[in-house]
N, C-alpha and C positions, 0 to 999 in steps of 0.2 A: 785453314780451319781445323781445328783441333778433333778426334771422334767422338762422337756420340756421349759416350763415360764423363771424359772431361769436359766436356760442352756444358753439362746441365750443373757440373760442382763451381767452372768458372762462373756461370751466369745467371744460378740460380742462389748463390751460397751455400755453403754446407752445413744444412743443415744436419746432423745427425740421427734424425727423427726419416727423417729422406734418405740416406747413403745407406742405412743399415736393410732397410725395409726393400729400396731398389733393387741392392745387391743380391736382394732372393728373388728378385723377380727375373733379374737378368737370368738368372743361371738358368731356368725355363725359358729362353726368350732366344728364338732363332739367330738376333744379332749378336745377344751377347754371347749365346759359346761360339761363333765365329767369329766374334773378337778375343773371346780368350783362347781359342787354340790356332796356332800355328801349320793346321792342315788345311786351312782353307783355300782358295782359288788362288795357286800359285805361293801358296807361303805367306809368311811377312812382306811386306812390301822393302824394297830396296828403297833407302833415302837418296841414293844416286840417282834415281830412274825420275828424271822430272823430264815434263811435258818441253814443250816451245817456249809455255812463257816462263819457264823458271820455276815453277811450282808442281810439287809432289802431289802424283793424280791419287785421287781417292780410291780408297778400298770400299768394296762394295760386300755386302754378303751376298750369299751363295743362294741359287737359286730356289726356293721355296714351292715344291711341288702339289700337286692338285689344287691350285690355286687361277682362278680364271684371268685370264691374261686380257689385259683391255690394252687400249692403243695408248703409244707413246704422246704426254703431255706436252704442246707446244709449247717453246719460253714467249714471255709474254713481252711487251714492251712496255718502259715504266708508265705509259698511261691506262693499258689493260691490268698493267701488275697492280696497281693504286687501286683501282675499280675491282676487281675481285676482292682483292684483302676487305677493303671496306666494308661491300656488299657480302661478303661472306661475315663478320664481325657484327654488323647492324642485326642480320636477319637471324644468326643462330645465336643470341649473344644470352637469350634467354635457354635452351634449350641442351645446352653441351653438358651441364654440370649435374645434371640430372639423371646420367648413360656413364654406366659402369665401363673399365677402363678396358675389359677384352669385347668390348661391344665391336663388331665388326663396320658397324656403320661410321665410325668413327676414323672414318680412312679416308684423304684426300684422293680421290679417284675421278676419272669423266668416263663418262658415261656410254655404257656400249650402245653403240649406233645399231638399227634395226636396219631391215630390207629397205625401209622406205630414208632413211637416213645416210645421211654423206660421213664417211668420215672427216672431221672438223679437218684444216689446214690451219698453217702459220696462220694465214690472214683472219683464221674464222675460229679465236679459242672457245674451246670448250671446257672450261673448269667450272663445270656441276656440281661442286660437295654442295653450295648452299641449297640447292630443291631437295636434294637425294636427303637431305639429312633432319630437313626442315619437314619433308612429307613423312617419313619413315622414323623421326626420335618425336616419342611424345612432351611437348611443350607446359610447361611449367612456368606461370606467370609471378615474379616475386612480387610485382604490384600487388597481387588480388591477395592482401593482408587481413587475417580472420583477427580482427580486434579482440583483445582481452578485456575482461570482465573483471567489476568489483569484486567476484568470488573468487578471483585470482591472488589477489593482494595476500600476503604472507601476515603475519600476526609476528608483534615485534620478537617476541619469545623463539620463533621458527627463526624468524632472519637470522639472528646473532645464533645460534647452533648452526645455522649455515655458512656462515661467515666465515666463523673459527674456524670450520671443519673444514675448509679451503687452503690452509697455510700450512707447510710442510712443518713449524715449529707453530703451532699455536701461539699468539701472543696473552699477556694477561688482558683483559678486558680495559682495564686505566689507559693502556699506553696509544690503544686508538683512540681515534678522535670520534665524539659523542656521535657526530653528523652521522657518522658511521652505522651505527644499528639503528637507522631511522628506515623503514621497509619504502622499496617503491611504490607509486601509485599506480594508477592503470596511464593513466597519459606517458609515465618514467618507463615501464615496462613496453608500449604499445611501440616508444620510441626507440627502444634498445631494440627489438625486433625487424623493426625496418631496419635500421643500421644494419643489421646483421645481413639482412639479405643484399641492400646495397651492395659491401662488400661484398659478396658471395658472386654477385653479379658481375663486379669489376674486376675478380684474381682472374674470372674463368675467361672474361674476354683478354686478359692481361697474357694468361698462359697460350690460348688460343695465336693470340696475334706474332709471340715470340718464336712459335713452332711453326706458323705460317712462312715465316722471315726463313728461318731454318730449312722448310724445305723449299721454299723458292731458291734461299743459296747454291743447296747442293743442286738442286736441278741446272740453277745458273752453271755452276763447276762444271758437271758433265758434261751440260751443252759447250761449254767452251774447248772441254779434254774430248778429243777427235781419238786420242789411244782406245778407245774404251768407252761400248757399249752396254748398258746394263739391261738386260730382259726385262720386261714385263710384270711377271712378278715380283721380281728384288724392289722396281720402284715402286709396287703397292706396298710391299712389305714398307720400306721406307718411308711413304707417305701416309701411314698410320701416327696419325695427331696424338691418341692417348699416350703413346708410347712416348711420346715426350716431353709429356708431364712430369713437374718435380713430384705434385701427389694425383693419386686419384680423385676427378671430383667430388666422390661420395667423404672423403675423407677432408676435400674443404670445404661441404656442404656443414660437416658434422664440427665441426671445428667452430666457422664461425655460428652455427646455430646454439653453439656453448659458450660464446662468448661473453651475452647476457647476460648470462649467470655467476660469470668470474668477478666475484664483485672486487674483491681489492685491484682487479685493473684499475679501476676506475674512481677509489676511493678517497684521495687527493683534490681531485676535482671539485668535489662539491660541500667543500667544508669551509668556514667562517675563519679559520687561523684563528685561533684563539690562545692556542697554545705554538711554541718557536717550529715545533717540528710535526705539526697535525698534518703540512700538505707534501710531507716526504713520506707519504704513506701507497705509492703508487708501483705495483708490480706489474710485471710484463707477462703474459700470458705464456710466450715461449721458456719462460726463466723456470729454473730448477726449484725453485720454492713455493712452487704449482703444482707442484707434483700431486697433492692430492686430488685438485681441481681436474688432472685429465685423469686420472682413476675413475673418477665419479661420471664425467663421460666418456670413461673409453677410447680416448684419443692416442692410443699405443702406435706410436709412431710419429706423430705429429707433430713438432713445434716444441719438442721436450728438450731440455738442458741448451736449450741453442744460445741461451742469451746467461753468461755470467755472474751480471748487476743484480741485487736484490730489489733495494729501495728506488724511488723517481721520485722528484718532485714534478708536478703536471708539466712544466715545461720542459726537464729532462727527460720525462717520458716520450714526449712529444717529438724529441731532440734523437732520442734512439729509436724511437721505428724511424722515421725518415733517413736517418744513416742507412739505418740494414735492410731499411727497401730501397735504396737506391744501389745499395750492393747487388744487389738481387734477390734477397730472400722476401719471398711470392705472401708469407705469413706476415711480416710486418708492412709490408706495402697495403694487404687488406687490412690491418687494423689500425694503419693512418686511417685511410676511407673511413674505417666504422666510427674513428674518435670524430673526426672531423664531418661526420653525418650529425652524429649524435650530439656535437657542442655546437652545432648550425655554423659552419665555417662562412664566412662572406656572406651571410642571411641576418636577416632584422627580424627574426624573431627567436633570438636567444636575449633576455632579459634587456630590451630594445637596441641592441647593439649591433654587432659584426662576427657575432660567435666567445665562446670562451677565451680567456688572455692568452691562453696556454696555449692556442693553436697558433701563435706568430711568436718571434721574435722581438725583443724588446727592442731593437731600432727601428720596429716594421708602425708604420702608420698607425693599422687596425690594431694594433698595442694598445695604444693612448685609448684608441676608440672602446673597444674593451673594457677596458680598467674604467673610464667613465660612466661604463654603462653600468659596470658592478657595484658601484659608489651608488649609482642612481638605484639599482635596485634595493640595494642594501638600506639607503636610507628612507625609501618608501616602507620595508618590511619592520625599520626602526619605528617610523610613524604608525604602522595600522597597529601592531606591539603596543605600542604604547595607549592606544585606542583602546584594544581589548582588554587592556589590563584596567584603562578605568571603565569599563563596560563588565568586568567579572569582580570587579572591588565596588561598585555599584550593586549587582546583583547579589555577592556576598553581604552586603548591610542592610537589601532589603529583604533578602533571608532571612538575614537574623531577626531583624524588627518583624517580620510576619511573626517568626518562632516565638519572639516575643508576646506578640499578642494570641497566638494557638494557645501557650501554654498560659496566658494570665484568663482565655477565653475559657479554658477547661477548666481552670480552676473555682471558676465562678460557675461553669456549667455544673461540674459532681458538687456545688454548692448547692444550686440551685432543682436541674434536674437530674438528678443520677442516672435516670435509662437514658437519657439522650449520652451523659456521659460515655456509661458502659455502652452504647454501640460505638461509640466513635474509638475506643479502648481496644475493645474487638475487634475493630475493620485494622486497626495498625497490625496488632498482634497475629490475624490472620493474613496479613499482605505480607509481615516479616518470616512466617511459619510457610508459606508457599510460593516464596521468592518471587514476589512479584516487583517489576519495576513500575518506579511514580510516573504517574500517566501525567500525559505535557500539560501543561496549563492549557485549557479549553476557551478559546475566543469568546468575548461576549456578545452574545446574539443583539444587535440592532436593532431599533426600530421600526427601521429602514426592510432588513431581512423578514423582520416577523411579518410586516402590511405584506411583504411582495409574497410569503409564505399564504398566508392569510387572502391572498386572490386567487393563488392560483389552485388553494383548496376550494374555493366558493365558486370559482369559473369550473371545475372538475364538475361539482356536485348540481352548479347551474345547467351544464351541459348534458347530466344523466336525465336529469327532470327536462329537458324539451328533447331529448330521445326517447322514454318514458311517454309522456304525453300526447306525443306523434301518432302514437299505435293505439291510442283513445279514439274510437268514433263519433263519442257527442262525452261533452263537457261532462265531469263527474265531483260531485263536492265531497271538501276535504271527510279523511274517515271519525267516524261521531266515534268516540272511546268512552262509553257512558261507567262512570266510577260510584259506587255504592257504600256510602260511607256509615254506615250504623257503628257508633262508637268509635267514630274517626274509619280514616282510609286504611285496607288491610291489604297489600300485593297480595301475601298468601290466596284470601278470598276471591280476591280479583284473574287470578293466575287459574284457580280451582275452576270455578263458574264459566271463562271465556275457554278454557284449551277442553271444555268437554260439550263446546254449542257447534250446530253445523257453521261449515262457512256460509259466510256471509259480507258482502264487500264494501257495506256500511259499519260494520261493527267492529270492534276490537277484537273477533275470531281470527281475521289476517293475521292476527300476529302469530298464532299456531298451527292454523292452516297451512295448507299449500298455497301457492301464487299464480298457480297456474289457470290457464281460460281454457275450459272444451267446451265447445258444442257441436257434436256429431264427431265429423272429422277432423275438423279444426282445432288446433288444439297449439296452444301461447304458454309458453314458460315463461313463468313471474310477469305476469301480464299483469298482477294486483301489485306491482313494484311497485309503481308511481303511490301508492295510495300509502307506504312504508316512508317514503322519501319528501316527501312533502308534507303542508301544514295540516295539522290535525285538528280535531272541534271536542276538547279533551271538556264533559259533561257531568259534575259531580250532584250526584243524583241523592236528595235529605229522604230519609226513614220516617219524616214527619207528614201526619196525616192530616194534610191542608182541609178535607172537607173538598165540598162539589160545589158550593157556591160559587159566584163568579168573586167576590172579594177573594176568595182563599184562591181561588186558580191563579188570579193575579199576585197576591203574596208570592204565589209558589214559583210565578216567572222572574218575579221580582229577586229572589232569594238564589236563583240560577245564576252561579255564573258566566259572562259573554266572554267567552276565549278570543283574548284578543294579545295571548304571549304567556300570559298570567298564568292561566290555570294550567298552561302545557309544562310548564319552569316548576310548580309543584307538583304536578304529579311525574316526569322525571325526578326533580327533588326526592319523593316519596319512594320513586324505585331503588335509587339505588342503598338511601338509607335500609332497606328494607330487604335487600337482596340479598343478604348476608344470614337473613332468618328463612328463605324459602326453602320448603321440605317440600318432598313428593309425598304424597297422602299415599298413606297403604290402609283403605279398610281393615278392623279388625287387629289391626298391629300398629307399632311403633312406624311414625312418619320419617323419611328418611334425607337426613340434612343434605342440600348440596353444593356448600360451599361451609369452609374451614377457618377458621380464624389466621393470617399472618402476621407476620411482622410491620405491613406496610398496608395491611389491608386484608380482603378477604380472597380466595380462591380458590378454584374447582377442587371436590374432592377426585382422588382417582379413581379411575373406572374398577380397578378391583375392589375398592373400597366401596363403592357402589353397588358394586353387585354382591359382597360379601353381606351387608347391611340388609338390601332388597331382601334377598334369601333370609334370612333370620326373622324379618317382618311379616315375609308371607308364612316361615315356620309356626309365627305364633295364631295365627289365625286359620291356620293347617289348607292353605295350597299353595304351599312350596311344589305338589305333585303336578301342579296344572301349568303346562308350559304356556299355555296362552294368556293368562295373567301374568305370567315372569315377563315372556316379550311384552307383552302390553304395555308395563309399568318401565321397561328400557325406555319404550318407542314416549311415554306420556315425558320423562327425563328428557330424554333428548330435544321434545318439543318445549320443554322451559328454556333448556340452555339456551334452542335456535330463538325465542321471544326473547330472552334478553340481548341477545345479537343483535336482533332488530328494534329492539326499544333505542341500543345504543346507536345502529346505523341512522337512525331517525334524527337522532342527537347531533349528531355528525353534521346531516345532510340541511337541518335548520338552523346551525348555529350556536347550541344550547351544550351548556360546559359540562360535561361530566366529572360527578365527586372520584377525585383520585383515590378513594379508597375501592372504588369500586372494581377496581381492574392493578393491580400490583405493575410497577417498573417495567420486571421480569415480562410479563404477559400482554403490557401494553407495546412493548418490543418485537415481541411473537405475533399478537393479533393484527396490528397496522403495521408495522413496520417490514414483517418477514425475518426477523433479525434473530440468530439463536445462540446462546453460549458456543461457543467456539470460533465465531466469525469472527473474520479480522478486523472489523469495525464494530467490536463488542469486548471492552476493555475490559479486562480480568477483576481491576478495580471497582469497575461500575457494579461488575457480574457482583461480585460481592457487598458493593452498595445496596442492591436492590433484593438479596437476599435477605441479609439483616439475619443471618446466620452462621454459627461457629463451622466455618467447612475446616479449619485445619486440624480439627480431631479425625476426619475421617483420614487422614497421612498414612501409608501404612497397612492398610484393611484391606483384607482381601475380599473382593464385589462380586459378585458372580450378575453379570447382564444378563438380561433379557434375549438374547441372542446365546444362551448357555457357556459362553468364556468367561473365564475366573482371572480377573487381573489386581495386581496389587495396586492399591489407590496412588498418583504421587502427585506432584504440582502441576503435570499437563492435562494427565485424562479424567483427573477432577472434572474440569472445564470443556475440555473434550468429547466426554462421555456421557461421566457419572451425573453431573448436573441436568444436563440435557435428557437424561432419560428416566431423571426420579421428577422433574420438574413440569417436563413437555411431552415425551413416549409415552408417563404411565397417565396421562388424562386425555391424550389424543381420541383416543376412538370414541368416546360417547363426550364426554366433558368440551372439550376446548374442540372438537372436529364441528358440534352442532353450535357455538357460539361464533364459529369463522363461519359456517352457512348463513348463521341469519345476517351477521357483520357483510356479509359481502352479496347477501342472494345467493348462494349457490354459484358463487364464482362470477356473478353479472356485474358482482363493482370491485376492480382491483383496486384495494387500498395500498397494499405493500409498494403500487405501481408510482405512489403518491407521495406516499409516506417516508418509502424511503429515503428519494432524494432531501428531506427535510431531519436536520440531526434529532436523537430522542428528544433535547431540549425542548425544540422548538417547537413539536407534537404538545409537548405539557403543558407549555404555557398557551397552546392556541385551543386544547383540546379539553384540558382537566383541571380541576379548581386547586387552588392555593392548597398546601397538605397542610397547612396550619392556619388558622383564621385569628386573628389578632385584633383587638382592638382600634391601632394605629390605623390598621389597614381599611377598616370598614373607615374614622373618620376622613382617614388618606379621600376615600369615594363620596364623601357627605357634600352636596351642592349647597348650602342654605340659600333661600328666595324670602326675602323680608318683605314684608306690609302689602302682602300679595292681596287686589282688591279694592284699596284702601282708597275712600272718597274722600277723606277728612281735610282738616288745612294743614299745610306743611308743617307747623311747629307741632301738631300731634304727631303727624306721622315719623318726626325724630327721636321726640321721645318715646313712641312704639316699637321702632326700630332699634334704641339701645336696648331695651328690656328684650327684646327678642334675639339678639347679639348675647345677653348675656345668659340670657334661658339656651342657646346653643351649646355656649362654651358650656354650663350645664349639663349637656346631652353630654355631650364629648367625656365629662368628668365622669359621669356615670358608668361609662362604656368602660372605661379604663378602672375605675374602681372595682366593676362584676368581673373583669377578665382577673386583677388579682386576687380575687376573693372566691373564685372558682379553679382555682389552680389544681386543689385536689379529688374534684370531681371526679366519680367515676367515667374510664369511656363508653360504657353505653348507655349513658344520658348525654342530651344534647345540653350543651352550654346556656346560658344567655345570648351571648357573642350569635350564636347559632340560630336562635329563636327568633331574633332582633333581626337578621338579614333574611328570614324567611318570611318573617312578617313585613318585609319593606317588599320583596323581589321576588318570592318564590322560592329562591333556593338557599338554603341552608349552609350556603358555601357562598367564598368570592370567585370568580374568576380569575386566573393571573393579571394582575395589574397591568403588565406590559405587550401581554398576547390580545387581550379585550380592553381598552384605551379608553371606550367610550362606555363603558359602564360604570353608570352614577348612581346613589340613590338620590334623590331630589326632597329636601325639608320647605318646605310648605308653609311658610306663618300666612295663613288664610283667613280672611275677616267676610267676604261673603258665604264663603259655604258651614261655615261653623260658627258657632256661637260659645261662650264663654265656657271654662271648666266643661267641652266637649271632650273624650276620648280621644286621644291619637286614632287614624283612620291610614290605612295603606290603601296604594293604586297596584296591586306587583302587574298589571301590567305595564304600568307607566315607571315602575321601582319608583314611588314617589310614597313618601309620607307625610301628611297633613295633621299639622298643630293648631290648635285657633290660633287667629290673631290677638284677641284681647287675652290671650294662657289662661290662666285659671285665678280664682280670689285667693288662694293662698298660695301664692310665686315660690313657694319652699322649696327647697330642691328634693328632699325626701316627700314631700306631697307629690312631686313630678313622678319619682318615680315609682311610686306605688300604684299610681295611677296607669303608669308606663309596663310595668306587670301585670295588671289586670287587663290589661289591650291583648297584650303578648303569650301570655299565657290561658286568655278566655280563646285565643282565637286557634292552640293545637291542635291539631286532625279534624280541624273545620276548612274545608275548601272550597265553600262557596260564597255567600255575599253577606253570610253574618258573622 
């Protein structure tokens, strides 16, 4: 056996990266300056001086002072020699590569025996590195792999700088092959990382087991050479494992933890050949035209210049580590392992095969097998290819056909309505101006979704009213809301007269009052909820002076309407048309508005704008001085806001649609839903939808918030910030804080808890009426009922039934003739369209068609309750309108409808039974 020096160049190869970096270690290194000097124990060795059997006894070095001497290591016999190597390999196989190389623990040593301990015998070995090294070197699991992350993935622009910057001569970009600057994904990467440790795991038991070999040899030598005894410490010294390593393990930790990222190793591999010489694009990690690649991790010393070849193709690549690790070099042995972890060698889960072609031999079986599996995958990737591409040549033509009909849709729109135009002109110009991307195509909500929406709001609102109810001691009827109509119905008046009466738990005072029950101690918050949340006995009270007689009492009951749906559907109806005009009364001054005209509708003014206003009203009537009319006039504001919350929670809780003018996108987002500009399920797009406002002028501006920072406006903290606190912060405290009390009670009905789970969509159509009212739409609802009544003989009753078929179609013509002929109507008058469904139904709006399914108006040709050229007659609590049966003596159609306007328009701001 050869010494030490030559031992590790014979059987490790020579590597250069190794002999350079060794040879400084040596010359610090007890054995090697006595090996290199000639004064050691006895000199040189004589080649003459052999043993019995023939063979030159070994040199030992010199003995190694204050070094604890342990007892001499028995030789083992090849069944103990099997079982330690083993046992030592199995148990440290994780834990070696991790302990730097003068770690002193790293010494084949047994164990000093104590008082109560034998020292071991031949028969009884004791070779302990596996506990001693196992308890005392900290363990390091390569299994327990911290997976990478999507945020990991490289962006193709980073790869390819990465790439290049790897090659000692950069290439031009053309001459690689495409496949090449395509970035790993997280699976590609998660997988080169295990590899990596594999190997890591298999040089160090690889180094381990060949140093194990080595010193059992020489211990074998000794024990056989009887010339020559070595001390104690010479064979610790000796039986120091690090020291026999070609590298340190921190240095093939670092190594292959770099390997990863060598991408042209491995760049041959994974390409299509498309071109004769795409897959001779394969370098070796140890080869001199890496050189950049171990700069960049600092592998000074490691694996450099060892390998001459530039280019591989995968199988010659494959061809040359296995050469030079079977030579001995300890680097291309681990990065077989890592190719052949990485391409699934002899596993069925490399593109269903046996692993890459490249890892056998072209007369090797798993060759054939390979190459079929690449075929197979390759022609499955041809098929889904070919898939997507009529799947993206599909979508490309119904692109263009949508674009089609956008641009012939607008063109007819700035025809027809020009403000609808310019918003739709705006929302582009402002999505392009604030880089927004196009939000996905949004699912069509179901039928199926809305009912299941649509219960599980009615099961909510069923379950507050028998919690509610529970805490009632004897049965209470519903609350009387008595409405005073002199010259039609006035919110204004109505709002005036109830927010200034005591409470009272009959009356329409709940709605301004508190809710709360005391008597004495006991004392119930929103204890008058129930009376909010359930059905009301809505009382429209005539101006006219029936007289005391008993015929006029009975007129006057007669003339009363019986709330039976009816009168609740108009006088909501009447709020919210009317909510848009309520002021706070300031005696003495200017009343002061509390809601602002939008885009979409109407909305709170701001709190400073409110109090800016208040103040100038009480200035004119001079007590602006007197603080308890300024609070007053807050506190009497806030009690409107909280009564429309609760008109609307009313709304809510019985079913009854609220006019979408009444509550803006924006706010109906904020109030039910919880949802506020900048949330991640409040698309930038929408935001701007529901504005209906030019935001890309503010680009640029510098803001000064509310919270005193000054930022310059740009395309996130618009959405972010800016919107958020000119739209919802500046009307919080007085405005939109008392309209979520009365919406919600004071916190006793989560809506947002509700609402949320259901998308904005699906709130509007279940919640708030059609934002357009069309003609179609109302015939879309029209049930006609023929010869309702009719006792006569059949042949009458058919030819009553045509004339009433065509007096419909009639109706219908009508509807559609006033919708074109009111096109330029101002918006604060109500339409026909408008008039016509409030005289059917109560409200002055439809419902969404597909959120409320079962709302009809119901036509009526009735031959017992009416009699000839009788007036049109509405039920709105039944939504039915009654025609005679016999229609009228002159069937004209302009007779119809004159008559049809004198019904409809006799009957405005009258809401009782005339």
């Amino acid at each position: 056996m050869s010494g030490n020096g030559s031992q590790w160049g014979n059987g490790w190869g020579s590597s250069k990266g190794w002999n350079s970096s060794q040879q400084q270690q040596q010359q610090s290194h007890p054995r090697a300056s006595w090996q290199a000097s000639s004064s050691s124990r006895g000199g040189p060795r004589d080649p003459s001086r052999r043993g019995d059997d023939g063979r030159v006894p070994r040199q030992h070095p010199p003995p190694v002072h204050n070094e604890e001497r342990i007892p001499r290591r028995p030789k083992l016999d090849p069944h103990h020699q099997a079982t330690a190597t083993s046992s030592f390999s199995s148990s440290v196989a994780q834990s070696m590569y991790t302990t730097k190389k003068e770690d002193p623990q790293m010494m084949v040593t047994t164990a000093t025996p104590t008082k109560k301990e034998e020292v071991p015998t031949k028969s009884e070995p004791s070779f302990s590195t596996t506990s001693s090294i196992v308890n005392q070197v900290k363990v390091e699991d390569p299994n327990q792999t911290t997976n990478l992350t999507d945020s990991s993935v490289m962006s193709p622009a980073d790869w390819e700088q990465k790439l290049l910057s790897q090659f000692r001569f950069p290439p031009e970009k053309y001459h690689l092959p495409a496949e090449a600057f395509v970035p790993d994904n997280v699976n590609r990467m998660n997988k080169k990382k295990e590899a990596s440790e594999v190997a890591i795991q298999k040089v160090m038991k690889k180094m381990r087991d060949k140093a194990l070999r080595e010193v059992q040899e020489e211990q074998d030598d000794e024990d056989d050479d009887d010339s020559y005894v070595s001390s104690d410490s010479e064979r610790k010294q000796r039986n120091r494992l690090s020291d026999r390593f070609p590298y340190e393990a921190i240095q093939i930790k670092d190594f292959f933890n770099a390997v990863p990222d060598c991408l042209p190793f491995t760049m041959g591999f994974d390409v299509f050949g498309l071109r004769d010489k795409d897959e001779e694009n394969c370098l070796c990690p140890c080869g001199k035209d890496l050189f950049p690649w171990h700069n960049q991790h600092r592998l000074e010393g490691v694996g450099i210049n060892h390998c001459k070849n530039s280019k591989y193709t995968p199988m010659g690549l494959m061809r040359h580590l296995r050469t030079e690790g079977e030579k001995g070099c300890i680097l291309h042995y681990g990065l077989t392992i890592y190719m052949e972890h990485l391409y699934c060698k002899n596993s069925h889960n490399y593109r269903g095969g046996v692993g890459h072609k490249a890892l056998y031999e072209m007369n090797d079986a798993n060759y054939k097998i390979a190459v079929a599996a690449e075929k197979r995958e390759l022609h499955h990737e041809i098929l889904v290819g070919r898939q997507k591409l009529e799947e993206e040549k599909a979508r490309r033509m119904q692109l263009e056909h949508r674009q089609i009909q956008q641009t012939e849709q607008l063109e007819f729109l700035q025809k027809t309505n020009k403000d609808a135009f310019q918003k739709i002109k705006q929302l582009e110009e402002d999505k392009k101006a604030l880089h927004i991307e196009e939000k996905g195509k949004t699912p069509v909500l179901s039928k199926f979704e809305l009912d299941c929406y649509r219960k599980s709001m009615d099961a909510y609102f069923g379950l507050a009213k028998a919690v509610a109810s529970s805490k009632l001691e004897t049965e209470e009827g519903p609350l009387c809301v008595e409405v005073h109509q002199e010259n039609g119905f006035s919110l204004q008046n109505f709002f005036n007269k109830w927010s200034s009466r005591r409470k009272d738990k009959k009356t329409a005072s709940l709605l301004f009052c508190d809710l709360n029950y005391g008597q004495g101690k006991r004392e119930m918050k929103n204890f008058h909820g129930m009376k909010i949340i359930s059905k009301w006995n809505v009382q429209f009270k005539n101006e006219i002076n029936y007289g005391r007689t008993a015929e006029a009492k009975e007129q006057k009951v007669l003339d009363t309407a019986i709330d039976e749906g009816g009168p609740t559907r108009e006088f909501l109806s009447q709020c919210w048309m009317q909510m848009g005009d309520l002021k706070l009364p300031v005696e003495g001054g200017t009343d002061v508005s509390l809601f602002e005209k939008h885009t979409h509708g109407w909305v709170p003014i701001t709190d400073e704008m409110l109090r800016t206003k208040l103040k100038a009203a009480l200035k004119e009537n001079g007590r602006l001085s007197d603080d308890s009319e300024y609070a007053g006039k807050i506190e009497q504001a806030r009690m409107y806001y909280r009564a429309i919350g609760r008109i609307m929670l009313h709304a809510l809780a019985t079913g009854n649609t609220i006019w979408s003018s009444s509550m803006t996108p924006l706010y109906q987002n904020w109030l039910l839903r919880g949802c506020r500009p900048g949330d991640e399920d409040y698309h930038k797009e929408d935001i701007l939808k529901h504005l209906g406002e030019k935001m890309r002028k503010f680009l640029g501006v510098v803001h000064e918030f509310k919270d005193g920072t000054e930022e310059v406006l740009n395309e996130e903290n618009i959405f972010t910030k800016f919107i958020p606190e000119q739209y919802l912060s500046s009307r919080e405290d007085i405005c939109l804080e008392s309209m979520k009390e009365g919406l919600t009670l004071g916190g006793d009905y989560n809506l947002p808890g509700i609402f949320r789970t259901m998308p904005l969509e699906a709130v509007q159509k279940l919640i708030f009426s059609c934002p357009v009212l069309t003609a179609q739409a109302i015939i879309d609802i029209l049930v006609p009922d023929y010869c309702v009544g009719w006792e006569g003989s059949k042949e009458d009753g058919k030819g009553h039934r045509r004339m009433q078929e065509d007096f419909f179609r009639d109706l219908c013509d009508i509807l559609k003739e006033r919708e074109h002929r009111e096109k330029e109507l101002p918006s604060d008058k109500l339409s026909f369209l408008c008039l016509f469904v409030a005289f059917c139904t109560g409200y002055a709006f439809l419902p969404d068609p597909m959120g409320n399914p079962n709302f009809k108006i119901n036509v009526w040709f009735n031959f017992p309750e009416t009699r000839k050229d009788d007036y049109p007659v509405s039920h709105t609590c039944d939504n039915m309108l009654t025609l005679p049966g016999y229609l009228y003596t002159n069937p004209d159609r302009d007779n119809f409808e004159r008559i049809l306007d004198e019904s409809i328009y006799g009957s405005v701001g009258r809401l009782d039974m005339n």
